[in-house]
C-alpha positions in Angstrom: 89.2 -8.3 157.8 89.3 -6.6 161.2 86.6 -6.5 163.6 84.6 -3.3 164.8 85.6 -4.0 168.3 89.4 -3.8 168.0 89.2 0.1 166.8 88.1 2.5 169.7 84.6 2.9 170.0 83.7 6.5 171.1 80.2 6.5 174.0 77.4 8.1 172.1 76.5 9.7 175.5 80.3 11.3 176.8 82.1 11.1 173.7 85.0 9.1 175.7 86.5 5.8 174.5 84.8 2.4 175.6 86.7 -0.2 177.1 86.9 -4.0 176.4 84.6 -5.8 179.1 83.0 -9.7 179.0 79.6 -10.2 180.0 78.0 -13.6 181.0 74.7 -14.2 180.6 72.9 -17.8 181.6 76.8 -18.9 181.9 77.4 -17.7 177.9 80.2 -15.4 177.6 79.8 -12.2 175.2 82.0 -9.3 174.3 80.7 -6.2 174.6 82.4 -2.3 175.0 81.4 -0.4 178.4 81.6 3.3 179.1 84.1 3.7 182.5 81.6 7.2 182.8 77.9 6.6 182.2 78.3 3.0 182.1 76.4 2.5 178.7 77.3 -1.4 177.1 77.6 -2.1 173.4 77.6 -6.2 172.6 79.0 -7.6 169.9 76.2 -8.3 167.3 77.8 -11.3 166.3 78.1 -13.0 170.1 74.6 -11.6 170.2 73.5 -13.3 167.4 75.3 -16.9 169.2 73.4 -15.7 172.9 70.2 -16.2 170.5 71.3 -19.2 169.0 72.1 -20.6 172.1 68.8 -19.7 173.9 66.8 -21.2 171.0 68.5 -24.6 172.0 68.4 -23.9 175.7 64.6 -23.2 175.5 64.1 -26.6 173.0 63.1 -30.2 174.1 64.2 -33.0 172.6 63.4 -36.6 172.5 66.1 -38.7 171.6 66.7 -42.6 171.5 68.6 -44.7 174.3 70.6 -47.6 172.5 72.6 -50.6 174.2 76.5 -50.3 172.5 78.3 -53.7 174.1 77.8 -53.5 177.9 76.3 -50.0 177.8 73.6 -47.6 176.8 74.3 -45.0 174.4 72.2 -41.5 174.1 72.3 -39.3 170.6 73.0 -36.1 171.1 71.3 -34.0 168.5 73.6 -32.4 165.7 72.2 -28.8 166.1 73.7 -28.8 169.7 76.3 -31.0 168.7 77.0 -27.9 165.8 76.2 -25.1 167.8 79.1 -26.9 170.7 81.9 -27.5 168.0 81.6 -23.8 167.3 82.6 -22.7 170.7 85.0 -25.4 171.6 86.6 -27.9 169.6 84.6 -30.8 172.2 84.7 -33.4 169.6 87.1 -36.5 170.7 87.2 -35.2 173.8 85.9 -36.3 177.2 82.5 -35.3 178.9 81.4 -35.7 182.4 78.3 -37.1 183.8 76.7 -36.8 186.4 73.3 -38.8 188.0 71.4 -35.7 189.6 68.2 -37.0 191.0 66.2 -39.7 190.1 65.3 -39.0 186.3 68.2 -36.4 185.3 70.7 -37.0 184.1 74.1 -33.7 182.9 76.2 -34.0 180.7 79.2 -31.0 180.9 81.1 -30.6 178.4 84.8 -29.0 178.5 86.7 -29.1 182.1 85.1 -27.6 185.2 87.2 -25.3 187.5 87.6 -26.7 191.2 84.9 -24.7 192.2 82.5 -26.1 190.0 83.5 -29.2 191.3 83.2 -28.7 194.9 79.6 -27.6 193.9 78.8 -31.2 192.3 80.4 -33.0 194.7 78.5 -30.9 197.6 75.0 -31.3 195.5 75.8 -35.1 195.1 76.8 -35.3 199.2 73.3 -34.1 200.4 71.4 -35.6 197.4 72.6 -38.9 199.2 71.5 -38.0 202.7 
């Protein structure tokens, strides 16, 4: 089955063909079709319908168990977020970083950060130790 947004999608306003564009909202990516004339968007309902999804978990507390594993203490990470993760990239088996913010937070990122993203964390960590 083919997806709406690979035919050409005419603006409602201007009548001319909308071009491919990615928007990121709250650092989630979504497709979505923009008008190069008027500027009028379209989203993709279903990366719409993820964007909810995702802030339903963003917006949700959790209180989860620390265990000791061997030498170390292990936190769950609940399934809906483990779910909702595995759908956007295949993170299972694969490395996360951590990172001690202040005194009682704690971030876990998932996936590999860009060098900017880095420099950021390592400039946050720097005066976080002054």
């Amino acid at each position: 089955m083919k997806d709406i947004f690979e035919q050409k999608v005419l603006c409602s306003n201007c009548d001319r063909v909308m071009s491919r564009i990615e928007i990121v909202k709250n650092g989630f990516a979504v497709r979505a079709l923009q008008c190069t004339k008027c500027g009028q968007k379209i989203i993709h309902p279903a990366d719409m319908q993820e964007y909810n999804n995702f802030m339903s978990l963003k917006n949700k507390v959790f209180k989860v168990k620390m265990r000791i594993v061997g030498n170390s203490y292990a936190v769950s990470i609940p399934k809906e977020i483990v779910n909702f993760m595995r759908e956007q990239d295949r993170i299972m088996d694969n490395m996360v970083r951590l990172c001690f913010n202040e005194a009682k937070k704690l971030s876990l990122m998932f996936g590999e950060a860009d060098g900017e993203e880095n420099k950021k964390i390592g400039k946050e960590m720097d005066k976080e130790a002054e």
